[in-house]
ZANU-545342 format. One record per residue (C-alpha): residue in one letter; x, y, z; residue number from 1. Coordinates in steps of 0.25 Angstrom, whole numbers, padded with zeros to 4 digits, always signed. Layout:
<volums>
<volum><r>A</r><c1>X</c1><c2>Y</c2><c3>Z</c3><k>NUM</k></volum>
...
</volums>
This chain:
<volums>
<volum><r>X</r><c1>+0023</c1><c2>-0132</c2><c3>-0050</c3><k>1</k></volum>
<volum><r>X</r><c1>+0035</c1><c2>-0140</c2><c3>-0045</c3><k>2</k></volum>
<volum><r>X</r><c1>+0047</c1><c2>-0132</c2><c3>-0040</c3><k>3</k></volum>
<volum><r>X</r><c1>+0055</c1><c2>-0137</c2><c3>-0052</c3><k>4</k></volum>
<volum><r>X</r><c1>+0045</c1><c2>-0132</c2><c3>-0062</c3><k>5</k></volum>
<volum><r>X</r><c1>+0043</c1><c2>-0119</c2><c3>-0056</c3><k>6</k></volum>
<volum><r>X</r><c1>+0059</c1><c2>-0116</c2><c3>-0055</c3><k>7</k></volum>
<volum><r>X</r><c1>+0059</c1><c2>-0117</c2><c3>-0069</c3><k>8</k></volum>
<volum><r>X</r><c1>+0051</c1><c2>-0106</c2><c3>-0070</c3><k>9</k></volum>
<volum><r>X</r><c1>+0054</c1><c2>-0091</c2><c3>-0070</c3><k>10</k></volum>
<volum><r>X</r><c1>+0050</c1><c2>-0085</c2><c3>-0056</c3><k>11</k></volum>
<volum><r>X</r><c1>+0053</c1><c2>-0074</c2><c3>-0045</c3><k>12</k></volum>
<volum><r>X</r><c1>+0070</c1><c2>-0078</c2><c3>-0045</c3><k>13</k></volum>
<volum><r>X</r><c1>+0071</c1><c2>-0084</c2><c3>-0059</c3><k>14</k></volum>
<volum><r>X</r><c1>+0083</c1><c2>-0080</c2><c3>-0068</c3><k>15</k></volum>
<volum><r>X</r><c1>+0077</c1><c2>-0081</c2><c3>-0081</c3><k>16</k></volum>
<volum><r>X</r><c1>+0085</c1><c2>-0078</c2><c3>-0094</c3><k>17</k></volum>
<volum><r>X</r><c1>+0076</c1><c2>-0075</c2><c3>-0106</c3><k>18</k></volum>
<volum><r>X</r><c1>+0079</c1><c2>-0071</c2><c3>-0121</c3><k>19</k></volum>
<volum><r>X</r><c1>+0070</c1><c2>-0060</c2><c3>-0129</c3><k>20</k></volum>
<volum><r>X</r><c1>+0066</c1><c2>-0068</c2><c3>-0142</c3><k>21</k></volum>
<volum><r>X</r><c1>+0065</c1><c2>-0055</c2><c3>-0151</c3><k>22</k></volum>
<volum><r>X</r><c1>+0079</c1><c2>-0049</c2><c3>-0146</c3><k>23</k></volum>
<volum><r>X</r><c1>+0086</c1><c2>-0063</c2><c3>-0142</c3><k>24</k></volum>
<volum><r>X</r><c1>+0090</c1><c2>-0055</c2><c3>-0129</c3><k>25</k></volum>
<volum><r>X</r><c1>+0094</c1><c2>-0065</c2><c3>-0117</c3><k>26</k></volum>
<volum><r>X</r><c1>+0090</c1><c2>-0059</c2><c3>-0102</c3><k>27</k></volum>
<volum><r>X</r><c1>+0091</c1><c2>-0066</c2><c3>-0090</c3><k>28</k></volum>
<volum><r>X</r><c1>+0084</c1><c2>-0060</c2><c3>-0078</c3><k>29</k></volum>
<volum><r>X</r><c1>+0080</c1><c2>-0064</c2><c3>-0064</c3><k>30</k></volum>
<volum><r>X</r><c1>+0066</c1><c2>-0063</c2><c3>-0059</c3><k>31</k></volum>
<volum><r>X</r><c1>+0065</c1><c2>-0056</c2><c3>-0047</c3><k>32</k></volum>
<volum><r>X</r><c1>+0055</c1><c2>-0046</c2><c3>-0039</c3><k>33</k></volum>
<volum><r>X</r><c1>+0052</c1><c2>-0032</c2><c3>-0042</c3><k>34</k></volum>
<volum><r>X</r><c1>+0061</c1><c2>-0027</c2><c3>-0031</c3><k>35</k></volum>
<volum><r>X</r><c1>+0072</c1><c2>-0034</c2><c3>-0037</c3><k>36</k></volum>
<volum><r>X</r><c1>+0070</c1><c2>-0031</c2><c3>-0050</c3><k>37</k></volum>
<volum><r>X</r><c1>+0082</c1><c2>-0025</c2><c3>-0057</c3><k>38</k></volum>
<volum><r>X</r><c1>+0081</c1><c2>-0028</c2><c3>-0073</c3><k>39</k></volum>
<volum><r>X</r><c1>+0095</c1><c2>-0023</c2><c3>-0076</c3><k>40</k></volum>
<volum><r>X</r><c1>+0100</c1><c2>-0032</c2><c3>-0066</c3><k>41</k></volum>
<volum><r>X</r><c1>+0090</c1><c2>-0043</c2><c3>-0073</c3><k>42</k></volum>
<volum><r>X</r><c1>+0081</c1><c2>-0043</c2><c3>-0061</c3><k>43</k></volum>
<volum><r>X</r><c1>+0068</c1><c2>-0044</c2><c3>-0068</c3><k>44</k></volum>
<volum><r>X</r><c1>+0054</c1><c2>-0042</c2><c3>-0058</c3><k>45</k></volum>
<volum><r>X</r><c1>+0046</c1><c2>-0052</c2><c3>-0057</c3><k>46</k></volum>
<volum><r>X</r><c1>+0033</c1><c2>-0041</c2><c3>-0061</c3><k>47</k></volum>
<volum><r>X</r><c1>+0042</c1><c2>-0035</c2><c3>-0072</c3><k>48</k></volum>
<volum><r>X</r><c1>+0036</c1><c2>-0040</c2><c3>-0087</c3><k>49</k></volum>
<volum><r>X</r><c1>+0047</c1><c2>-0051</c2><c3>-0090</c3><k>50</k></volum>
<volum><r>X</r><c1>+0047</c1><c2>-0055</c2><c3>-0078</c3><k>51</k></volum>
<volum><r>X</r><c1>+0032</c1><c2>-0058</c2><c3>-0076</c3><k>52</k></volum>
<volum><r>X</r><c1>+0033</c1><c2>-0065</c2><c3>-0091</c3><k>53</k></volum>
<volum><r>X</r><c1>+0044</c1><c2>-0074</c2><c3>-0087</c3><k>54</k></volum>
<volum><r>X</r><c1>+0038</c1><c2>-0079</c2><c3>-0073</c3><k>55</k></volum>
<volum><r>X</r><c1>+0032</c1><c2>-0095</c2><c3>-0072</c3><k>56</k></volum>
<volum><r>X</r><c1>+0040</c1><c2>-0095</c2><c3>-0085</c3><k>57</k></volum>
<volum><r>X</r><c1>+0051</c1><c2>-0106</c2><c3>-0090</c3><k>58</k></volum>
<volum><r>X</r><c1>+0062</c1><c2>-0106</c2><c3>-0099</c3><k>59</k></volum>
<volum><r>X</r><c1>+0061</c1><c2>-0110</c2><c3>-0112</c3><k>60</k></volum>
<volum><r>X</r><c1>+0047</c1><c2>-0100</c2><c3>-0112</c3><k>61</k></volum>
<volum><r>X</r><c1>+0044</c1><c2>-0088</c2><c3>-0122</c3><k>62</k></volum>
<volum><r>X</r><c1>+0037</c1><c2>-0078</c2><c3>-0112</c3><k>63</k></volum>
<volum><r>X</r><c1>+0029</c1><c2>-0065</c2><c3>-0119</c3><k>64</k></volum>
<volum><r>X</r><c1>+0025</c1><c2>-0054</c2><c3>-0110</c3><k>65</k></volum>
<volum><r>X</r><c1>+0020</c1><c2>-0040</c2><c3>-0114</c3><k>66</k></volum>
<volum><r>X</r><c1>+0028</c1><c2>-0026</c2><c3>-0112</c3><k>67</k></volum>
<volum><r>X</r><c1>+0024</c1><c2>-0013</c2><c3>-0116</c3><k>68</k></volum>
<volum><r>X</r><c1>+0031</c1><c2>-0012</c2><c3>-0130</c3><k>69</k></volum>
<volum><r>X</r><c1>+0025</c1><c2>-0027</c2><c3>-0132</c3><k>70</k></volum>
<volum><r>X</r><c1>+0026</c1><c2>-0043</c2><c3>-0130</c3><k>71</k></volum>
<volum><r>X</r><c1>+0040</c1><c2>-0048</c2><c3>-0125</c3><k>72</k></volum>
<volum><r>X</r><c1>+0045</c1><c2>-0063</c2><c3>-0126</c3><k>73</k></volum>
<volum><r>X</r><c1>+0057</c1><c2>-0068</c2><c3>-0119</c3><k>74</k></volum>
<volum><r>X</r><c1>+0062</c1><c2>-0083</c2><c3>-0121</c3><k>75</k></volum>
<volum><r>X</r><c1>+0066</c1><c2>-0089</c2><c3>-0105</c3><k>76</k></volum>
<volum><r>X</r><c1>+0079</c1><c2>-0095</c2><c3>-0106</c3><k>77</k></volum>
<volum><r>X</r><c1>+0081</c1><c2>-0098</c2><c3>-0094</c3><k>78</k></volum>
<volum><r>X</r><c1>+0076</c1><c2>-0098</c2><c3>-0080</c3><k>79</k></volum>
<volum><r>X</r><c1>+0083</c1><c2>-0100</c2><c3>-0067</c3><k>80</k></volum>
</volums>
């Protein structure tokens, strides 16, 4: 993978804004490790559930993960 294509691509540091197609609500969040994780401050763990779904991914992408109550999608907007 080139470096270019690989900066594309949600990883450990990204800032990722992504939209929740059923409610339409817009979040941006950073990536970081579990020791930094702070979601109020929009820290997101790396091991948390969104976070795992939205590594290696790009914007433009639909990704669907499982929580308890069900399946999730979120639309990436953006990654940076």
């Amino acid at each position: 993978m080139s470096a270019a294509t690989s900066a594309d691509a949600v990883q450990y540091g990204s800032t990722v804004t992504y939209t929740e197609p059923g409610t339409h609500d817009q979040r941006t969040v950073r990536i970081v490790g579990r020791h930094e994780a702070d979601p109020t401050q929009g820290l997101l763990s790396e091991d948390s559930p969104v976070g795992h779904a939205l590594l290696g991914r790009r914007s433009g992408e639909v990704v669907q993960f499982m929580v308890p109550r069900g399946t999730r999608h979120l639309h990436i907007d953006s990654v940076n």
